[in-house]
PyMOL Python script that loads the backbone (N, CA, C, O; Angstrom):
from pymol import cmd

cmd.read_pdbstr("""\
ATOM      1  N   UNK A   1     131.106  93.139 111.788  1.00  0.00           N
ATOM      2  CA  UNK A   1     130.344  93.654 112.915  1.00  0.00           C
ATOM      3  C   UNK A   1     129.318  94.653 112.394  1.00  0.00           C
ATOM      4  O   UNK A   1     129.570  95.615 111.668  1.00  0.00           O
ATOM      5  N   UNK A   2     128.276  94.336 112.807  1.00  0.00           N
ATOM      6  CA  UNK A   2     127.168  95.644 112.150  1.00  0.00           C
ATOM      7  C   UNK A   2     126.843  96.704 112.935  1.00  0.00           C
ATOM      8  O   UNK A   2     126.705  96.252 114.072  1.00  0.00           O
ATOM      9  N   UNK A   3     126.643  97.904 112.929  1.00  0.00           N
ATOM     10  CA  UNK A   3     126.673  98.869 113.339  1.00  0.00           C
ATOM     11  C   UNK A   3     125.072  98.747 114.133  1.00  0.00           C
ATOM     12  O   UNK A   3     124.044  98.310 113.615  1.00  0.00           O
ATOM     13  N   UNK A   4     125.230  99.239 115.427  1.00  0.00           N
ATOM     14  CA  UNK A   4     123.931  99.262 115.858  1.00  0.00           C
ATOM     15  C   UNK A   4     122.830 100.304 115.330  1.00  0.00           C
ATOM     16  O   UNK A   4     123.203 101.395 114.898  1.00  0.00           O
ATOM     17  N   UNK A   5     121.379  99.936 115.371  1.00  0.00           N
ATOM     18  CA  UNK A   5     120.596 101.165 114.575  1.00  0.00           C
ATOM     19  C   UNK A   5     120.319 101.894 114.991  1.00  0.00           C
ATOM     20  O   UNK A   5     119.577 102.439 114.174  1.00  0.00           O
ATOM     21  N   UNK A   6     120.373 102.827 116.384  1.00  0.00           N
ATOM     22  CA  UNK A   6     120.897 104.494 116.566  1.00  0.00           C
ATOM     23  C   UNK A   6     121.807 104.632 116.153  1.00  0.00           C
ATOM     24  O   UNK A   6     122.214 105.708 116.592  1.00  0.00           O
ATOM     25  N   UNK A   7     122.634 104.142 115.397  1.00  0.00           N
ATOM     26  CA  UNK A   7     124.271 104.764 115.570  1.00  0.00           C
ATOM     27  C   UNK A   7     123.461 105.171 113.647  1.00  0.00           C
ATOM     28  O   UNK A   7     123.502 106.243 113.043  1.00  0.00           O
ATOM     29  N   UNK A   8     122.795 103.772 113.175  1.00  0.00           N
ATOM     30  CA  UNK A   8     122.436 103.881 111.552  1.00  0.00           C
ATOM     31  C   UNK A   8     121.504 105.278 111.353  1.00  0.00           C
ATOM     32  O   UNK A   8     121.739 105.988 110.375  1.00  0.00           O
ATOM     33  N   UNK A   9     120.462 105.646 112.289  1.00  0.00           N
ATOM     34  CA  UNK A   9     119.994 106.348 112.366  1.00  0.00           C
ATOM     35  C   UNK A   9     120.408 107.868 112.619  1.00  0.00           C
ATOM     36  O   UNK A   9     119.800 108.852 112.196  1.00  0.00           O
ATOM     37  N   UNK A  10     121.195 107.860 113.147  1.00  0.00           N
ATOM     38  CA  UNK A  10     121.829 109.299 113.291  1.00  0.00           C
ATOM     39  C   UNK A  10     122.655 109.714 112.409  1.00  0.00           C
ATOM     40  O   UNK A  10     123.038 110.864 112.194  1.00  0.00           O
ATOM     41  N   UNK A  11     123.110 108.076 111.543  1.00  0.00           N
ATOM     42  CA  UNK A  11     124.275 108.553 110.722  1.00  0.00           C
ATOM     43  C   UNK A  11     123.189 108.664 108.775  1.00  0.00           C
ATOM     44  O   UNK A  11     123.787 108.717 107.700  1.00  0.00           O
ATOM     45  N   UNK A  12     121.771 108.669 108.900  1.00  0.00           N
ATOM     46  CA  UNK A  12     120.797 108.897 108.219  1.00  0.00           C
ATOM     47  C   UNK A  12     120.306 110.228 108.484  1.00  0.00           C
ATOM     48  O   UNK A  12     120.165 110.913 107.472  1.00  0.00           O
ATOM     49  N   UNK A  13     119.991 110.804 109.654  1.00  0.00           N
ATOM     50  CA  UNK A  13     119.697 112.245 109.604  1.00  0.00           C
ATOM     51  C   UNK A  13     120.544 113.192 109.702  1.00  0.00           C
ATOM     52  O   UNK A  13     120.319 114.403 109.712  1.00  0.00           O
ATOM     53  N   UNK A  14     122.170 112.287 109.821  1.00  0.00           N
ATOM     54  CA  UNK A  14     123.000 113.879 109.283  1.00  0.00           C
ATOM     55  C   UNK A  14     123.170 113.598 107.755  1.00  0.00           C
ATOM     56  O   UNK A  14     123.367 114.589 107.051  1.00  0.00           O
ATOM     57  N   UNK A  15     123.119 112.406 107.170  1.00  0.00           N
ATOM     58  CA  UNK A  15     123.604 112.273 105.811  1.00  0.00           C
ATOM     59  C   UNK A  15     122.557 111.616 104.615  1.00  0.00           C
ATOM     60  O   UNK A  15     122.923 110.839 103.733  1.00  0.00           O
ATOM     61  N   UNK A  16     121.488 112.011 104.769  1.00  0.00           N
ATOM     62  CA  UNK A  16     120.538 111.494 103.957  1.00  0.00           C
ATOM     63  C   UNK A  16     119.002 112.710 103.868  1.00  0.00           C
ATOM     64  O   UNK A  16     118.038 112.943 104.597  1.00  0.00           O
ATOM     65  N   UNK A  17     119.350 113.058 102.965  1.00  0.00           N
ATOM     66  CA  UNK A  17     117.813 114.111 103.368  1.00  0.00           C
ATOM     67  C   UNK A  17     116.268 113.465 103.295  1.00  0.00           C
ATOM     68  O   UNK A  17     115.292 113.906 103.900  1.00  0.00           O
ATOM     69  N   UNK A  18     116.293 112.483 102.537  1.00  0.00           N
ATOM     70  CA  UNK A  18     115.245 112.325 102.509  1.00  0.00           C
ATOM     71  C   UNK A  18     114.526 111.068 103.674  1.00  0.00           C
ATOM     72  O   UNK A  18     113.404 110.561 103.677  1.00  0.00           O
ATOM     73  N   UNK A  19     115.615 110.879 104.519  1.00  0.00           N
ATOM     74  CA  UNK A  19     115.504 110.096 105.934  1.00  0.00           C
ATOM     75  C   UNK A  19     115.176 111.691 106.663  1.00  0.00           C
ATOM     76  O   UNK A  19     114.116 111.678 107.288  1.00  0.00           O
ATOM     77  N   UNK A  20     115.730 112.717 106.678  1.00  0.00           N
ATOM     78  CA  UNK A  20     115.360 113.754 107.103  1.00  0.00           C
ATOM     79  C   UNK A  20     114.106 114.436 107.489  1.00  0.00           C
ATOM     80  O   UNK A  20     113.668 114.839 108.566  1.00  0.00           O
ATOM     81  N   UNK A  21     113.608 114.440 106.118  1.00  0.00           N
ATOM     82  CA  UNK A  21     112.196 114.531 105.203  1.00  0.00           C
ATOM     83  C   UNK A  21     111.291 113.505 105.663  1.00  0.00           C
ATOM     84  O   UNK A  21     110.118 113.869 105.741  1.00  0.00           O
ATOM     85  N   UNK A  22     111.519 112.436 105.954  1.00  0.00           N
ATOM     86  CA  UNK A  22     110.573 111.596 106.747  1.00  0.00           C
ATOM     87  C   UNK A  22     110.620 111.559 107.996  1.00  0.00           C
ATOM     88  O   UNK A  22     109.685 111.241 108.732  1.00  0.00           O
ATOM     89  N   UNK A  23     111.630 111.857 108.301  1.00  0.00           N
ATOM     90  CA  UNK A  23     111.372 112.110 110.667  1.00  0.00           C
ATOM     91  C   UNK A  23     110.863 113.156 110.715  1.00  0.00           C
ATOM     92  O   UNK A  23     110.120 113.248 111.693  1.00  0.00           O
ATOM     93  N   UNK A  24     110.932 114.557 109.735  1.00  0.00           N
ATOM     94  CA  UNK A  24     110.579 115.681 110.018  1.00  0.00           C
ATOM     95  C   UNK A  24     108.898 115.791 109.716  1.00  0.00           C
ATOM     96  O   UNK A  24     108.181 116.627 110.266  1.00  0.00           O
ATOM     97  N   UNK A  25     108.491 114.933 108.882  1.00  0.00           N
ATOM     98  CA  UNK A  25     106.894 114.420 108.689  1.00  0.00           C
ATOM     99  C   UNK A  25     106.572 113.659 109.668  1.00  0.00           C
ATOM    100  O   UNK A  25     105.731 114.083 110.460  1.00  0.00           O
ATOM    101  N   UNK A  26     107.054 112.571 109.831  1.00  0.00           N
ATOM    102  CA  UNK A  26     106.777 111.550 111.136  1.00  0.00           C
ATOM    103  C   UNK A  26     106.428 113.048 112.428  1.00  0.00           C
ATOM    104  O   UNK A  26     105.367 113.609 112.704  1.00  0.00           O
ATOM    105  N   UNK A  27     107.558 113.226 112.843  1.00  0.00           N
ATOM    106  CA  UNK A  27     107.115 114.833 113.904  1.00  0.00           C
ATOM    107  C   UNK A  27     105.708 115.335 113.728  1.00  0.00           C
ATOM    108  O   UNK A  27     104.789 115.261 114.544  1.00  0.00           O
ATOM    109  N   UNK A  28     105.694 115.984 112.233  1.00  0.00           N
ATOM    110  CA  UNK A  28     104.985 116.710 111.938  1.00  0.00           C
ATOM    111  C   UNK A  28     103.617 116.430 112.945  1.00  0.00           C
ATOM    112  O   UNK A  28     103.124 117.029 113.901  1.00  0.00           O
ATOM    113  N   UNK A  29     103.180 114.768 111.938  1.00  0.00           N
ATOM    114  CA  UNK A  29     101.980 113.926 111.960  1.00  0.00           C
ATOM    115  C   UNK A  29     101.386 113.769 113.828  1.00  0.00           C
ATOM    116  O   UNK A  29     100.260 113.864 114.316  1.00  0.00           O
ATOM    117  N   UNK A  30     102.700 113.508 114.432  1.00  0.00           N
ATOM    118  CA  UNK A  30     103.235 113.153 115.815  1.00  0.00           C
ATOM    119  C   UNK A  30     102.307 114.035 116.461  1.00  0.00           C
ATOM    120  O   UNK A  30     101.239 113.758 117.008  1.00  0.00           O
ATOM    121  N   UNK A  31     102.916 115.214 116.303  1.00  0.00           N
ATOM    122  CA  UNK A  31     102.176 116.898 116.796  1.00  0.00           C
ATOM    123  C   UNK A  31     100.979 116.992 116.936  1.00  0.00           C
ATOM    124  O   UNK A  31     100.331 117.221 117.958  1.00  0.00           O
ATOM    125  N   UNK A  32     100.562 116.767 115.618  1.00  0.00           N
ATOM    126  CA  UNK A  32      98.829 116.648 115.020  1.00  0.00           C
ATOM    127  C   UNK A  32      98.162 115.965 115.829  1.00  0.00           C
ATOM    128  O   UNK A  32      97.140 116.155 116.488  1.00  0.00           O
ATOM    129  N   UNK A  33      98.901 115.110 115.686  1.00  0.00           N
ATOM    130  CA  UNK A  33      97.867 113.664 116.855  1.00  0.00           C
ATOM    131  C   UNK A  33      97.826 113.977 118.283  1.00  0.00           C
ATOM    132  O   UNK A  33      97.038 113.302 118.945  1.00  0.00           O
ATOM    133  N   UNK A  34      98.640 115.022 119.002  1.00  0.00           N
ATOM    134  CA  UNK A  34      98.620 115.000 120.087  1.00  0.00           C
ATOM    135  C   UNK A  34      97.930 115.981 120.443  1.00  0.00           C
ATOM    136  O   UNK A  34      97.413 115.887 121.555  1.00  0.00           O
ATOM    137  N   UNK A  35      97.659 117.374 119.556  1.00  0.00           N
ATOM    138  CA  UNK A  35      96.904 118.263 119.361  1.00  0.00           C
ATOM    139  C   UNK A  35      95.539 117.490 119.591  1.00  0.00           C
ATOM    140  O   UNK A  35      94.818 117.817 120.534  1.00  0.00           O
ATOM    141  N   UNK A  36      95.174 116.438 118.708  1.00  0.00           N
ATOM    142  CA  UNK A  36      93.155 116.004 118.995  1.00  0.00           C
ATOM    143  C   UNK A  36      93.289 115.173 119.828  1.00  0.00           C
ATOM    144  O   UNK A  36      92.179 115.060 120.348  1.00  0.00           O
ATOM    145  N   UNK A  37      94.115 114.361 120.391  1.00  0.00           N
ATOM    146  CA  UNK A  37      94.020 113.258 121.859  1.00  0.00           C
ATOM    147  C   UNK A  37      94.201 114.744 122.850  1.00  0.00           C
ATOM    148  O   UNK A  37      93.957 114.363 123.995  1.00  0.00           O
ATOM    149  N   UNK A  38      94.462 115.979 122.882  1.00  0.00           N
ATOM    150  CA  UNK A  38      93.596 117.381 123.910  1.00  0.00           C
ATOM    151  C   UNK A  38      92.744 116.898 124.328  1.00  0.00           C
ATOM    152  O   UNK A  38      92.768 116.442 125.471  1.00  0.00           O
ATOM    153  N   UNK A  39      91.683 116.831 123.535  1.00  0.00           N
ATOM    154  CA  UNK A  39      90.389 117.237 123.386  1.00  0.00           C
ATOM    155  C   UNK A  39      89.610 115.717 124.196  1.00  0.00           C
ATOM    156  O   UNK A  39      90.103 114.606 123.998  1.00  0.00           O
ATOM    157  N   UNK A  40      88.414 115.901 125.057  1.00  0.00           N
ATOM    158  CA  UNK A  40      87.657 115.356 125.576  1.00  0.00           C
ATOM    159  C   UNK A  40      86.743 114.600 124.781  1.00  0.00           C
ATOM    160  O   UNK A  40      86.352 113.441 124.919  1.00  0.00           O
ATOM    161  N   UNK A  41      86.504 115.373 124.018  1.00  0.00           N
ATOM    162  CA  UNK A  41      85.399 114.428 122.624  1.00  0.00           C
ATOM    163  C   UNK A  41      86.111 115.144 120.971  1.00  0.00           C
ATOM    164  O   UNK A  41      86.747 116.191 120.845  1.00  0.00           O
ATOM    165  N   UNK A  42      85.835 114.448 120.216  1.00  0.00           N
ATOM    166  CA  UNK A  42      86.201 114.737 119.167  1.00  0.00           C
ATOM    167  C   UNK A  42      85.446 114.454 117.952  1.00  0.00           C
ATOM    168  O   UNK A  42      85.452 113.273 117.605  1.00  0.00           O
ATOM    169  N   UNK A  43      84.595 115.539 117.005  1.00  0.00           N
ATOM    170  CA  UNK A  43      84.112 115.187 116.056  1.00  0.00           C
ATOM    171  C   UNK A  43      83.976 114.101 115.151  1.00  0.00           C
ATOM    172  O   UNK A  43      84.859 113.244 115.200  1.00  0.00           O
ATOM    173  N   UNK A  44      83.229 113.988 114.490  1.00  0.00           N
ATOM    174  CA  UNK A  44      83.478 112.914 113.390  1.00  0.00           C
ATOM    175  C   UNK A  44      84.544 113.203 112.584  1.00  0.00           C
ATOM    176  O   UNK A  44      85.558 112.508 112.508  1.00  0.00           O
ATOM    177  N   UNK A  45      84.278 114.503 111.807  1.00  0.00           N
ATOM    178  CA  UNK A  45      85.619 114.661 111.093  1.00  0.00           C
ATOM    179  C   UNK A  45      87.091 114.903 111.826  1.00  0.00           C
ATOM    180  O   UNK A  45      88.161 114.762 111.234  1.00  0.00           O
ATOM    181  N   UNK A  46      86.927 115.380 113.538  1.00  0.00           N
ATOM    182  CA  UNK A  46      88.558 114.682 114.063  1.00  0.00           C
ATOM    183  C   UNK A  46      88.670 113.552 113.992  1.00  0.00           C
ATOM    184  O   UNK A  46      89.780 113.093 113.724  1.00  0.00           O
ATOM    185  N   UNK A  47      87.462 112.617 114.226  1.00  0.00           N
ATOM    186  CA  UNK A  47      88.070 111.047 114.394  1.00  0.00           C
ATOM    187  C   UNK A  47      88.599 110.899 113.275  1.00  0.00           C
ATOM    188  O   UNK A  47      89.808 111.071 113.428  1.00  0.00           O
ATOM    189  N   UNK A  48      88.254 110.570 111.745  1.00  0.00           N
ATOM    190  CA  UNK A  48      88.289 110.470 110.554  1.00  0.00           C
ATOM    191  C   UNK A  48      90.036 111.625 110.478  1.00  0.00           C
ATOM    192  O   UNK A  48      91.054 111.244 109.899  1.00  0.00           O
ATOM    193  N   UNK A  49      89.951 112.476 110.942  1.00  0.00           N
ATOM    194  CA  UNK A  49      91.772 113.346 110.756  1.00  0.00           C
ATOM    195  C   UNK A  49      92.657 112.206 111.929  1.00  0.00           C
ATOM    196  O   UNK A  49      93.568 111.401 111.735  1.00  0.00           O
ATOM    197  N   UNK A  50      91.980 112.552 113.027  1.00  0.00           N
ATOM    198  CA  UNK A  50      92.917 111.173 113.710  1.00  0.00           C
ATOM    199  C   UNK A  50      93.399 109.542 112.814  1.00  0.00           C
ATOM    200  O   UNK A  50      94.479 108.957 112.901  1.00  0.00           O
ATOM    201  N   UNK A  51      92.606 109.285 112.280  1.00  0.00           N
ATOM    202  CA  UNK A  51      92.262 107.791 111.780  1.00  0.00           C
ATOM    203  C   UNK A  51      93.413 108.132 110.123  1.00  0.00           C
ATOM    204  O   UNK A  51      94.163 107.255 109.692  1.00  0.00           O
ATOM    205  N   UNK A  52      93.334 108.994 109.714  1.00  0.00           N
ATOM    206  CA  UNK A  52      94.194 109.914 108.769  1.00  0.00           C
ATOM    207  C   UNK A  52      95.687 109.820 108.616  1.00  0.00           C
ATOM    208  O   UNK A  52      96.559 109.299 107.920  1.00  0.00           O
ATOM    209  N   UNK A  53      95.471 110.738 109.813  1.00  0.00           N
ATOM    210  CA  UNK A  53      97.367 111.023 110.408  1.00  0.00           C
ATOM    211  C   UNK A  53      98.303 109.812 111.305  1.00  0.00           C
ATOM    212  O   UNK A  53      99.512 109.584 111.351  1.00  0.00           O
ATOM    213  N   UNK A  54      97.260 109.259 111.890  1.00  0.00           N
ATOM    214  CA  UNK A  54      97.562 107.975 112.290  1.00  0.00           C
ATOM    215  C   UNK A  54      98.443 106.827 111.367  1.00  0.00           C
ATOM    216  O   UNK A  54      99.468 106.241 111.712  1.00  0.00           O
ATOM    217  N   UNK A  55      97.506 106.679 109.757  1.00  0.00           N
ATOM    218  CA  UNK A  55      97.919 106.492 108.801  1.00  0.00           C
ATOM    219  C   UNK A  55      99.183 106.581 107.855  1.00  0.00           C
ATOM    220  O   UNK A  55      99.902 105.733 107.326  1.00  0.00           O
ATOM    221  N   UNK A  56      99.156 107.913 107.863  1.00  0.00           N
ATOM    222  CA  UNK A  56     100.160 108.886 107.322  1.00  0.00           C
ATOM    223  C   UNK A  56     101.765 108.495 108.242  1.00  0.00           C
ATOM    224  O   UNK A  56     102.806 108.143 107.685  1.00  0.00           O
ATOM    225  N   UNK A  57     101.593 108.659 109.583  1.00  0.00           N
ATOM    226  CA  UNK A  57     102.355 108.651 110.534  1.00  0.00           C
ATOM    227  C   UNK A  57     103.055 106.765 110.103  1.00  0.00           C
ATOM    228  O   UNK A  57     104.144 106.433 109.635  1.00  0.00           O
ATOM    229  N   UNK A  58     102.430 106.325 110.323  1.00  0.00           N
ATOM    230  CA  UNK A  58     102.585 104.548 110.015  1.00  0.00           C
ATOM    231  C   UNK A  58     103.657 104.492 108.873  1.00  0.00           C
ATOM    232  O   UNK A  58     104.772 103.969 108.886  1.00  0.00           O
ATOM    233  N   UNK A  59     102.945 105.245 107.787  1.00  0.00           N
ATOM    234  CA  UNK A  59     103.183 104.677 106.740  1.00  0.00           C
ATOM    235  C   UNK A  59     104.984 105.532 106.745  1.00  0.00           C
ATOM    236  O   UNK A  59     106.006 104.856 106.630  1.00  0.00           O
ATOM    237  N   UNK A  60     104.995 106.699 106.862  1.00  0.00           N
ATOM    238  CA  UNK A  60     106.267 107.410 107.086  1.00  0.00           C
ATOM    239  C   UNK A  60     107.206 106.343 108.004  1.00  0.00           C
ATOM    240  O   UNK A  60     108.319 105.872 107.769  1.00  0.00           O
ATOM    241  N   UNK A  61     106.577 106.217 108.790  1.00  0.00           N
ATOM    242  CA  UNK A  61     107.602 105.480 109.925  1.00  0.00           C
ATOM    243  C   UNK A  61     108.415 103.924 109.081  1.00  0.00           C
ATOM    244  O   UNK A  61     109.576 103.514 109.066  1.00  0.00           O
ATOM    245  N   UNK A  62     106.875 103.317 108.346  1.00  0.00           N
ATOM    246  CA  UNK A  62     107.299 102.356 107.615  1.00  0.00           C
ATOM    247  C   UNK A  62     108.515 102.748 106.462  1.00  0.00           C
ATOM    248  O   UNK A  62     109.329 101.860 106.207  1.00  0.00           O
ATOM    249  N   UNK A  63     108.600 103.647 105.989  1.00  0.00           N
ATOM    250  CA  UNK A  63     109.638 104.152 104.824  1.00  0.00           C
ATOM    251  C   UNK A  63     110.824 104.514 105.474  1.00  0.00           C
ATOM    252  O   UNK A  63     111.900 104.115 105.030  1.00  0.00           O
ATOM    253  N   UNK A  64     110.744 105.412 106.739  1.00  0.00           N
ATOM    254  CA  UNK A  64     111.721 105.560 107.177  1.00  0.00           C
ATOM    255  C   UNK A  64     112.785 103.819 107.583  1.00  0.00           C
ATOM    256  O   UNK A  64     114.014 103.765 107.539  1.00  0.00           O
ATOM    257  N   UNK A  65     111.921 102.709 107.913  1.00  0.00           N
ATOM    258  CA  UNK A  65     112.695 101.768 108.960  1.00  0.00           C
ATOM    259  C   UNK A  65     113.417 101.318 107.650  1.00  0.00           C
ATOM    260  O   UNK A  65     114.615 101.033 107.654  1.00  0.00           O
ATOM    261  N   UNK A  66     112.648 101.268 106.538  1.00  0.00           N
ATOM    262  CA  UNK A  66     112.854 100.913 105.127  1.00  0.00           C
ATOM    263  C   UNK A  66     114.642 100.785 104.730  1.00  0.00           C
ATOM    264  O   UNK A  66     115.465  99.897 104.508  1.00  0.00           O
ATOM    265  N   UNK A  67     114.578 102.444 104.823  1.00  0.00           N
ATOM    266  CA  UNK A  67     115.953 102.880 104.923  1.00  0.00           C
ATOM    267  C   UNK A  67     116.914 102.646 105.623  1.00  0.00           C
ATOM    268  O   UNK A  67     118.095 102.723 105.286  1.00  0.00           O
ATOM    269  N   UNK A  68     116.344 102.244 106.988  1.00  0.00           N
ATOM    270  CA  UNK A  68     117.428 101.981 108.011  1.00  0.00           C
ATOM    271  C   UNK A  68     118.067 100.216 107.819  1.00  0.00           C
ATOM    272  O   UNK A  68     119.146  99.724 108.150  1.00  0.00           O
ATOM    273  N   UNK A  69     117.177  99.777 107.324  1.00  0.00           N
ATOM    274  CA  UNK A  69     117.249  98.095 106.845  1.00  0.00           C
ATOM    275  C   UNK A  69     118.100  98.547 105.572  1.00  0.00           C
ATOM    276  O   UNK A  69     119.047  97.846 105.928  1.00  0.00           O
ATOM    277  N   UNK A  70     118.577  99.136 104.365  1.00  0.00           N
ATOM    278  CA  UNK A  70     119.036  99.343 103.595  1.00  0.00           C
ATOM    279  C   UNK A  70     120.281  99.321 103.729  1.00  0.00           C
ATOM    280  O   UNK A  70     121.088  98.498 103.297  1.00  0.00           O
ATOM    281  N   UNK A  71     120.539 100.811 104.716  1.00  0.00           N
ATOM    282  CA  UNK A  71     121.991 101.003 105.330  1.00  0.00           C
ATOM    283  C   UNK A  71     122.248  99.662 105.872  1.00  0.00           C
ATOM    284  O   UNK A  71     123.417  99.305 105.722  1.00  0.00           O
ATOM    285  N   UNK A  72     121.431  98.773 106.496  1.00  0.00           N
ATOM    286  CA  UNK A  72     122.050  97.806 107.329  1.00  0.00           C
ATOM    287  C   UNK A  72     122.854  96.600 106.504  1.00  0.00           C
ATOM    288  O   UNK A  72     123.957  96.178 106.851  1.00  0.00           O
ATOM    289  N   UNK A  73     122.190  96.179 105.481  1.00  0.00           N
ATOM    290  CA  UNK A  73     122.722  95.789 104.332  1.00  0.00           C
ATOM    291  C   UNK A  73     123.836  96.161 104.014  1.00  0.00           C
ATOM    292  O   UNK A  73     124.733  95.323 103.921  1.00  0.00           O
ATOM    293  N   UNK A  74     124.090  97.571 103.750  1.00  0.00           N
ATOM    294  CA  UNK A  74     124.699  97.852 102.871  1.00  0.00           C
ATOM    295  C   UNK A  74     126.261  97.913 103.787  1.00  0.00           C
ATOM    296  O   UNK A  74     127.337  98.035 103.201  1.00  0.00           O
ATOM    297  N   UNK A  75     126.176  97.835 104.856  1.00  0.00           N
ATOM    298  CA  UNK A  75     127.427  97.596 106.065  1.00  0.00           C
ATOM    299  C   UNK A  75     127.441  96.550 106.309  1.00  0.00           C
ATOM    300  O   UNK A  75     128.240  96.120 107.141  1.00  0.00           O
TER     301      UNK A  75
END
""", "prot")
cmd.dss("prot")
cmd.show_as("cartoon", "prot")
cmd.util.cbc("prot")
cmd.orient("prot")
């Protein structure tokens, strides 16, 4: 029986730091982005930080699921 993936996930951010280290960046990025979608218009260089963190955010999220497919395996 495989463990469902909240159950994998929770049992990754009490016991894995560096699943930690990536939700706590994922957040981070999260924040950022919601900070310049404020704003009514947004510079070139916000679009280009949006277009950025957007990135950043992806790519974290991608490493994090990474892990969660690992554990899933590995049960």
């Amino acid at each position: 029986m495989s463990t469902p993936t909240g159950a994998i996930r929770e049992e990754l951010m009490a016991n894995n730091p560096e699943y930690r280290r990536l939700r706590e960046e994922h957040i981070r990025y999260a924040y950022q982005l919601d900070q310049l979608t404020t704003k009514l218009f947004l510079t070139e260089e916000e679009k280009l930080e949006e277009v950025r963190l957007k990135k950043l955010k992806l790519r974290v999220k991608d490493q994090m699921e990474s892990l969660v497919r690992q554990a899933q395996t590995v049960q």
